[in-house]
MITORRO-676751 format. One record per residue (C-alpha): residue in one letter; chain; x, y, z. Coordinates in steps of 0.25 Angstrom, whole numbers, plus 5000, padded with zeros to 4 digits. Example, Ala and Ser with C-alpha at 12.3 -4.5 7.8 and 13.67 -1.06 7.14 Angstrom:
# MITORRO-676751
+----+----+------+------+------+
| aa | ch |    X |    Y |    Z |
+----+----+------+------+------+
|  a |  A | 5049 | 4982 | 5031 |
|  s |  A | 5055 | 4996 | 5029 |
+----+----+------+------+------+
//
This chain:
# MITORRO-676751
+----+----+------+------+------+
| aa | ch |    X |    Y |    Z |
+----+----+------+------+------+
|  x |  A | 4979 | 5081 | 5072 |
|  x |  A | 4967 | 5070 | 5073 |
|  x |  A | 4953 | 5076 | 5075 |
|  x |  A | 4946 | 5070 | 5086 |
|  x |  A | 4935 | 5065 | 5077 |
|  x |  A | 4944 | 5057 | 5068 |
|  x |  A | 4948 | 5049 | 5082 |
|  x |  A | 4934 | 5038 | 5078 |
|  x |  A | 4939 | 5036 | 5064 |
|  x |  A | 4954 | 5035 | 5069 |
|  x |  A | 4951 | 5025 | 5080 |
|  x |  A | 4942 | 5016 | 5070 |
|  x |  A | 4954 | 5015 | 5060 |
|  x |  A | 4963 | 5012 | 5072 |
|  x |  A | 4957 | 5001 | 5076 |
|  x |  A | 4953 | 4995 | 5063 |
|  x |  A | 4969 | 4996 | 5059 |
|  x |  A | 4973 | 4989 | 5072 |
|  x |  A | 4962 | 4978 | 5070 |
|  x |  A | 4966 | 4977 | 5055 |
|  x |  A | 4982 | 4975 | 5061 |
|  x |  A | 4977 | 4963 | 5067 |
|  x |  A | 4969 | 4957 | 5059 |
|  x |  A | 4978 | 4957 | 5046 |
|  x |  A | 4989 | 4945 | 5051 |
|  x |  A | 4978 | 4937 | 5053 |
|  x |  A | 4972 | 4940 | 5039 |
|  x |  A | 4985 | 4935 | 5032 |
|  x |  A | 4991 | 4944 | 5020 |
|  x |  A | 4982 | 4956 | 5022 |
|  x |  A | 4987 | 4969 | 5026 |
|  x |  A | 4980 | 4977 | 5039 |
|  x |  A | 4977 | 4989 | 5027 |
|  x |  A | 4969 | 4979 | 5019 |
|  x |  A | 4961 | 4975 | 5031 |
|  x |  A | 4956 | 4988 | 5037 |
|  x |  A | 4953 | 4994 | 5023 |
|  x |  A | 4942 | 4981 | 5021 |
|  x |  A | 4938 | 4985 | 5036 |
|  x |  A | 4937 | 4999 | 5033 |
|  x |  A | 4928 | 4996 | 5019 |
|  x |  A | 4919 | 4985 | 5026 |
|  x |  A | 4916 | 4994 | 5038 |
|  x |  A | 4913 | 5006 | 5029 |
|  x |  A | 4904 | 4997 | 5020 |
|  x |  A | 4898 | 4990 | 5031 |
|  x |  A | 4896 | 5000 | 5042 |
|  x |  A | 4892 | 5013 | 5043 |
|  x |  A | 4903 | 5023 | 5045 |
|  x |  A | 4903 | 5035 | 5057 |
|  x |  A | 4906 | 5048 | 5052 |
|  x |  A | 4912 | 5050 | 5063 |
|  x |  A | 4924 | 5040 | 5058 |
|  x |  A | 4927 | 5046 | 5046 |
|  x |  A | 4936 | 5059 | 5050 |
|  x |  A | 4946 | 5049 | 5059 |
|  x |  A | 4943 | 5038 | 5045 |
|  x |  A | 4948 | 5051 | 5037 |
|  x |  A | 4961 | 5051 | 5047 |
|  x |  A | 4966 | 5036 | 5044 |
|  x |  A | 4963 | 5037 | 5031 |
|  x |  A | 4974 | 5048 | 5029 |
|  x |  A | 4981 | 5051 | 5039 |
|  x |  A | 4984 | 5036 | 5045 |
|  x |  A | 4986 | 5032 | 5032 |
|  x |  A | 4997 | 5041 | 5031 |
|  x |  A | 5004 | 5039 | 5043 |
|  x |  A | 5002 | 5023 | 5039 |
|  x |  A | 5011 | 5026 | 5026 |
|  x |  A | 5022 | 5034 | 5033 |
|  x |  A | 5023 | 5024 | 5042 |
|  x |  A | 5026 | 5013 | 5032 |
|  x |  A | 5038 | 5021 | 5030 |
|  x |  A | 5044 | 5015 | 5042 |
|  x |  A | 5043 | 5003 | 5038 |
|  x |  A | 5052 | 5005 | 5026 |
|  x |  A | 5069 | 5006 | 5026 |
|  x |  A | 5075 | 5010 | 5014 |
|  x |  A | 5089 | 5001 | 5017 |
|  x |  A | 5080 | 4988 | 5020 |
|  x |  A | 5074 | 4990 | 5006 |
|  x |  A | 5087 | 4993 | 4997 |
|  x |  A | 5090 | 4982 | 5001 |
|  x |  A | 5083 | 4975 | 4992 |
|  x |  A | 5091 | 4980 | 4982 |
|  x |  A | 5092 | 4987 | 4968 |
|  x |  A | 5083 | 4978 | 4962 |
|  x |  A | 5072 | 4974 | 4970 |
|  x |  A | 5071 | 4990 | 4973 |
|  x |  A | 5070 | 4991 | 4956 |
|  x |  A | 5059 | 4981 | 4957 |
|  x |  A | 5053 | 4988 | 4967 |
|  x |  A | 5052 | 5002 | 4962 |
|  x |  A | 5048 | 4996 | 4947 |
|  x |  A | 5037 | 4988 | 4954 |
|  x |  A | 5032 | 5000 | 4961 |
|  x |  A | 5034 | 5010 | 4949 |
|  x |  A | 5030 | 5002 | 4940 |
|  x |  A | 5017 | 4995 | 4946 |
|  x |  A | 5011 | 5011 | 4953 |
|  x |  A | 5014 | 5016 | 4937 |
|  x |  A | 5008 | 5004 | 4929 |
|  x |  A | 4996 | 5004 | 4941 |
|  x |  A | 4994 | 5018 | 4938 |
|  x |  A | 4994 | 5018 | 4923 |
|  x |  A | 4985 | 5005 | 4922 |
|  x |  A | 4975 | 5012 | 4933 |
|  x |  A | 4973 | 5025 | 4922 |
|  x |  A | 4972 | 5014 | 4910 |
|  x |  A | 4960 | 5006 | 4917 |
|  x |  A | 4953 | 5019 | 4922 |
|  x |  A | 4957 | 5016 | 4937 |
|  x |  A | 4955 | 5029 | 4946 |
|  x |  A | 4968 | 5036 | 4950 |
|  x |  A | 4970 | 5038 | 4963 |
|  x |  A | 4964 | 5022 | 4965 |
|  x |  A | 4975 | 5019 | 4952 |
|  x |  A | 4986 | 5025 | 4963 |
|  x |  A | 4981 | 5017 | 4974 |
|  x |  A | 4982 | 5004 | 4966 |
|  x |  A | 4995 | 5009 | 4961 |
|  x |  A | 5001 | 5011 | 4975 |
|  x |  A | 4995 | 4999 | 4979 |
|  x |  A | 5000 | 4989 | 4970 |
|  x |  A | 5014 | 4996 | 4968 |
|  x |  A | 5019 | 4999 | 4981 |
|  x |  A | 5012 | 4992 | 4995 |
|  x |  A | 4998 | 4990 | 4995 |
|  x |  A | 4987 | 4997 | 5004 |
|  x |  A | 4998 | 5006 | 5011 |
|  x |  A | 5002 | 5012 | 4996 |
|  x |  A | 4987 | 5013 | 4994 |
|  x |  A | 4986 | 5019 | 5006 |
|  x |  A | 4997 | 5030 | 5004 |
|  x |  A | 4993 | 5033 | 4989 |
|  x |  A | 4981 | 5035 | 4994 |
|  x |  A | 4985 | 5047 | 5002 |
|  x |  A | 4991 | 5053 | 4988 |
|  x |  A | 4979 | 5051 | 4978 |
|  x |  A | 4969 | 5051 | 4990 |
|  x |  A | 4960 | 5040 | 4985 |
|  x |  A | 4946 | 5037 | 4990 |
|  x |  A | 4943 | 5026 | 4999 |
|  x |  A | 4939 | 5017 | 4990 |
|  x |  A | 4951 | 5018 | 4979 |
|  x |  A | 4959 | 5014 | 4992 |
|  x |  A | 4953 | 5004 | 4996 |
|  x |  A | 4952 | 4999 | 4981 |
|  x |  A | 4966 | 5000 | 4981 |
|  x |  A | 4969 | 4993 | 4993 |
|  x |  A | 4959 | 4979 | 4990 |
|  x |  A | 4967 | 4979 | 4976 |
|  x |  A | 4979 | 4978 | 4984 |
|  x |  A | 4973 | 4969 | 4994 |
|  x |  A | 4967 | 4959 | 4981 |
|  x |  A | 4981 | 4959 | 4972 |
|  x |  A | 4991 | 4960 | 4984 |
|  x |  A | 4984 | 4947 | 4991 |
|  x |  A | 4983 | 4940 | 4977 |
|  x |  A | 4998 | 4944 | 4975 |
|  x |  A | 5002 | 4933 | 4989 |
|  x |  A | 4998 | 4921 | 4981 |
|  x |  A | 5002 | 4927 | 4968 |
|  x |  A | 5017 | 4931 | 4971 |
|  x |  A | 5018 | 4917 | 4979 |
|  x |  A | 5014 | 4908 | 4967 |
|  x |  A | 5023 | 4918 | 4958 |
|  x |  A | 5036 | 4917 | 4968 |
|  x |  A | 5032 | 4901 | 4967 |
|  x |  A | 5029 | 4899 | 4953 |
|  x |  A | 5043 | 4907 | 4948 |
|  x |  A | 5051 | 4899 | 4961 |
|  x |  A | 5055 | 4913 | 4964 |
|  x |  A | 5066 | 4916 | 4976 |
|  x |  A | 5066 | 4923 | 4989 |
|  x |  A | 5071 | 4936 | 4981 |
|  x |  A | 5062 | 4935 | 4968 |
|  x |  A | 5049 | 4931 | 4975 |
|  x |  A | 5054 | 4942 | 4987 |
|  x |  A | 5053 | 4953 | 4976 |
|  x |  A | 5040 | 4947 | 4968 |
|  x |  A | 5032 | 4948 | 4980 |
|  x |  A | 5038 | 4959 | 4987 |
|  x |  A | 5037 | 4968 | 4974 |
|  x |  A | 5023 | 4963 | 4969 |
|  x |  A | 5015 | 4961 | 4982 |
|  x |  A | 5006 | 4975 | 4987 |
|  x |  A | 5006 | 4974 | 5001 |
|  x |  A | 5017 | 4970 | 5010 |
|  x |  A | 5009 | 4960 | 5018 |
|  x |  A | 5004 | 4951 | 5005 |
|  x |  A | 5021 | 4952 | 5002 |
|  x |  A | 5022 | 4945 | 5015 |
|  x |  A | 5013 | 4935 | 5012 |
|  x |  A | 5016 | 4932 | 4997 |
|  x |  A | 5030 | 4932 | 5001 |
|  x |  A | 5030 | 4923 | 5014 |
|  x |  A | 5021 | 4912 | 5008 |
|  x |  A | 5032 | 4913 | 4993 |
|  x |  A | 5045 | 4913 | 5002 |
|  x |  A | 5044 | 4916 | 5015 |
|  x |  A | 5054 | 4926 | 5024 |
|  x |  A | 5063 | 4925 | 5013 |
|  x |  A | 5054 | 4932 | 5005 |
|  x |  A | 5047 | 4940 | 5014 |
|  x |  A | 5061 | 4947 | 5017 |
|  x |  A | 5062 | 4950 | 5002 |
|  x |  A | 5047 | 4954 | 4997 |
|  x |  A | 5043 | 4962 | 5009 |
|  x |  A | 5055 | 4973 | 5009 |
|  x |  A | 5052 | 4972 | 4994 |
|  x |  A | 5040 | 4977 | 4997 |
|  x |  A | 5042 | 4987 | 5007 |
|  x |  A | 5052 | 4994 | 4995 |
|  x |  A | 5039 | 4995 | 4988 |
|  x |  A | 5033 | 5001 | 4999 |
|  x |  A | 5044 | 5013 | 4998 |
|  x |  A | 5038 | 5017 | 4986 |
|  x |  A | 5026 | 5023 | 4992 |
|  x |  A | 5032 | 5034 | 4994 |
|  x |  A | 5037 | 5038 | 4981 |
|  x |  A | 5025 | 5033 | 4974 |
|  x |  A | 5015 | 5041 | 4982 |
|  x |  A | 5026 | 5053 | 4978 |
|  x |  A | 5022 | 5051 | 4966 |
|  x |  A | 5007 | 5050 | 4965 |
|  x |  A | 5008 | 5064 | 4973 |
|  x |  A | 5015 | 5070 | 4964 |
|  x |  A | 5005 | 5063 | 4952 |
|  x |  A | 4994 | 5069 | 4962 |
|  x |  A | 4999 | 5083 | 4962 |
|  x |  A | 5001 | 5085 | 4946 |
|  x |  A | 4987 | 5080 | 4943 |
|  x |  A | 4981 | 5091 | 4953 |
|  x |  A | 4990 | 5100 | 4949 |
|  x |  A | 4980 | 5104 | 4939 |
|  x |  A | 4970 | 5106 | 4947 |
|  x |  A | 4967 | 5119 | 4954 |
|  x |  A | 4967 | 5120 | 4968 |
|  x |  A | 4968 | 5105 | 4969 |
|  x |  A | 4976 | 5100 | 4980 |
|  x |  A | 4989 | 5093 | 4976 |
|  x |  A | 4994 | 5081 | 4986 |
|  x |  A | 5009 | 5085 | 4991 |
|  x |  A | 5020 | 5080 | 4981 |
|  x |  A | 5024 | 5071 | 4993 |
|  x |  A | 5012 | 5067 | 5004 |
|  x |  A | 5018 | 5069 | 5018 |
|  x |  A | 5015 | 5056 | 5021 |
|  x |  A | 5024 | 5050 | 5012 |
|  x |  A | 5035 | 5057 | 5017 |
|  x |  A | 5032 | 5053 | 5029 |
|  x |  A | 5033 | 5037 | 5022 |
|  x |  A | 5048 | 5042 | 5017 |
|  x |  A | 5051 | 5047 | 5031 |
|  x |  A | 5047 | 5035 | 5038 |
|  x |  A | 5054 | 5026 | 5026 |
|  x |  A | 5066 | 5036 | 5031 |
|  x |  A | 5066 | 5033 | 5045 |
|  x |  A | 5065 | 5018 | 5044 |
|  x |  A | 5078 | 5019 | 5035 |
|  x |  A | 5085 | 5025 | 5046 |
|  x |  A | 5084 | 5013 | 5053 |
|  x |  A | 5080 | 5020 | 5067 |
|  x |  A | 5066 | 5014 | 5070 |
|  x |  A | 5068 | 5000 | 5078 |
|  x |  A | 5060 | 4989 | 5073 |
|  x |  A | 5051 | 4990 | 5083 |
|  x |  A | 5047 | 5005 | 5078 |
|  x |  A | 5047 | 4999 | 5065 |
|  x |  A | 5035 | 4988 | 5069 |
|  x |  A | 5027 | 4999 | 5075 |
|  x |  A | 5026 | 5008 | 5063 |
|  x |  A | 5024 | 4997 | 5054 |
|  x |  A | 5011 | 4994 | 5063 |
|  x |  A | 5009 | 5008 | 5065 |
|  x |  A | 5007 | 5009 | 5049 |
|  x |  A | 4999 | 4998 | 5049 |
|  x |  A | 4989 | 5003 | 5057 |
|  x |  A | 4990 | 5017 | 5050 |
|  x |  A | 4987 | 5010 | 5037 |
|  x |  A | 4976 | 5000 | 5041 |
|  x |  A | 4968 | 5013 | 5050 |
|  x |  A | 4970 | 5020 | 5035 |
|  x |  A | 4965 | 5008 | 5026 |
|  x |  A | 4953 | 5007 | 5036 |
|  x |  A | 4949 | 5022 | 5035 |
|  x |  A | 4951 | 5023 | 5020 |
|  x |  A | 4941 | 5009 | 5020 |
|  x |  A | 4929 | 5016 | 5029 |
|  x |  A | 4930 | 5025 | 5017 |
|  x |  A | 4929 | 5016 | 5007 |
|  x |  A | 4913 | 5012 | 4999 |
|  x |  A | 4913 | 4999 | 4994 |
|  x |  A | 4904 | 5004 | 4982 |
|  x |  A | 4914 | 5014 | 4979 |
|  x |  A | 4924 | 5004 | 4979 |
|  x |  A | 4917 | 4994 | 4969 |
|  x |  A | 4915 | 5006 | 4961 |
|  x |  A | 4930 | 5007 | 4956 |
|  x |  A | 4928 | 4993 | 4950 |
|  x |  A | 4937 | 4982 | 4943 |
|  x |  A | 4947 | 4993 | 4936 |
|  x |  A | 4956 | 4994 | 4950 |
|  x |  A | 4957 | 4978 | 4950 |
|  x |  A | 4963 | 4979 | 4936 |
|  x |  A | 4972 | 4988 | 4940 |
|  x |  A | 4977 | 4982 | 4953 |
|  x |  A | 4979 | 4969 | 4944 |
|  x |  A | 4987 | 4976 | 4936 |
|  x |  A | 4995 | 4985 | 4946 |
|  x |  A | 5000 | 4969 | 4952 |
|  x |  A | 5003 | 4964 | 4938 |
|  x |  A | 5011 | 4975 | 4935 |
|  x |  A | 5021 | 4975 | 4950 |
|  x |  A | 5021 | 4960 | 4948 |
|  x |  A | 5026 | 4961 | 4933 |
|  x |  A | 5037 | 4972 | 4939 |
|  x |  A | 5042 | 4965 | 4951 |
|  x |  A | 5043 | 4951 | 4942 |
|  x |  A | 5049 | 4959 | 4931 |
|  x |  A | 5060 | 4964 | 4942 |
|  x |  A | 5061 | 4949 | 4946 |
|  x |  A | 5064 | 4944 | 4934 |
|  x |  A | 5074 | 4955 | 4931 |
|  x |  A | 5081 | 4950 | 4944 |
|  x |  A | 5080 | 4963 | 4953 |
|  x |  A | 5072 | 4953 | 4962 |
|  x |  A | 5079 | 4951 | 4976 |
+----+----+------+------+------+
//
């Protein structure tokens, strides 16, 4: 139950999500998540902050966030997705696989800090901020890590529009191998859009965005994962708190991945949750912002560039080596 002192705090990321809704479509490519964590960061580095703010900042940072992730389950139907068939799922599953365990090796090699490695990891290999988002609730990272990891998705997912454009161009690839390039390489479903309505347009677009929404399944299972990581490494420890093999919350993903595979929700209901988790995740990214120092942010220097360089090379080699193998659409 929401204490009433968390109410300030709740009602500041409230409206700062809404206004973030409306200000994003006009700001082209760029996803609500992105805009309320800058807004989050600039008003903590510019303005004092009221303590009185922080237990309901506290709330949205965890608890909205959450919610947000569970949510995006509705949005995801198992039929819809196989049919893109053998292998286009193949690349999928090597693209996400592959890129989260070369990420996560590549961050140990260059010194990069865990739990941001993880963050970058989810990122780059699965769907953007929401993935940071929802690792974030595994690893439990600092404010900053996150919002490291979200600007590294932000700076190579908007320079992966032109990028995959020029590459679709270049090679003269069709509706289906360009579909699957952009769709399988691109972080975040709104620079998918935009790189694949300027390269082909609907055509495309109904190729590259189911694409990606099949990367987006494999939150869950990834998250899985890094729990079960979490738990082994603190199994050592005594009296350390081990994270749950499975977080509720990503349960709750599966359930609502579930339920949209019955095919029970009406379109309508459909367009509401999607909203809905929108809203959840921007009030989260603001919260976690107000809690980020840009000092501290400076301080983790140029390593996690390197890395997010790396993490794109490695799911653009995947998903171009899939294409060429012709499991493309």
């Amino acid at each position: 139950m929401i204490q009433p002192r968390a109410l300030p705090g709740i009602a500041l990321a409230s409206a700062v999500a809404l206004a973030c809704m409306w200000a994003a479509p006009h700001l082209g490519a760029v996803s609500p998540l992105l805009v309320a964590i800058v807004a989050g960061v600039a008003l903590r580095n510019l303005l004092p902050v009221p303590v009185a703010l922080q237990p309901g900042l506290a709330v949205a940072a965890r608890t909205m966030l959450r919610a947000g992730v569970v949510l995006l389950g509705l949005l995801l139907s198992l039929p819809g997705l196989l049919k893109l068939g053998a292998g286009v799922l193949l690349i999928v599953a090597l693209a996400v696989g592959g890129t989260f365990a070369a990420t996560t090796l590549l961050g140990r090699w260059l010194g990069v800090d865990r739990e941001l490695t993880h963050l970058i990891a989810a990122g780059f290999s699965i769907c953007g901020a929401a993935a940071v988002a929802g690792m974030q609730g595994v690893v439990r990272a600092s404010q900053e890590k996150v919002a490291t990891a979200v600007a590294m998705v932000v700076l190579f997912g908007t320079t992966m529009i032109p990028l995959s454009v020029a590459v679709v161009t270049a090679l003269d690839l069709g509706v289906g191998s360009g579909g699957t390039f952009i769709g399988g390489s691109t972080h975040e479903v709104a620079q998918v859009v935009a790189a694949a309505g300027i390269a082909g347009g609907e055509g495309m677009l109904a190729i590259a965005v189911p694409i990606k929404l099949a990367r987006v399944v494999l939150l869950a299972p990834m998250i899985a994962v890094t729990s079960l990581e979490q738990r082994r490494s603190q199994a050592a420890t005594p009296g350390g708190k081990r994270p749950p093999l499975v977080p509720l919350f990503v349960v709750g993903f599966v359930a609502a991945i579930a339920l949209a595979t019955t095919g029970w929700l009406p379109p309508t209901a459909l367009q509401y949750a999607k909203q809905a988790q929108l809203f959840l995740l921007a009030a989260a990214m603001f919260a976690l912002g107000m809690g980020v120092h840009i000092r501290s942010l400076i301080k983790l220097g140029w390593k996690p560039v390197v890395l997010s360089l790396l993490a794109t090379a490695t799911i653009i080699a995947i998903v171009a080596a899939g294409i060429w193998a012709g499991l493309g659409a």
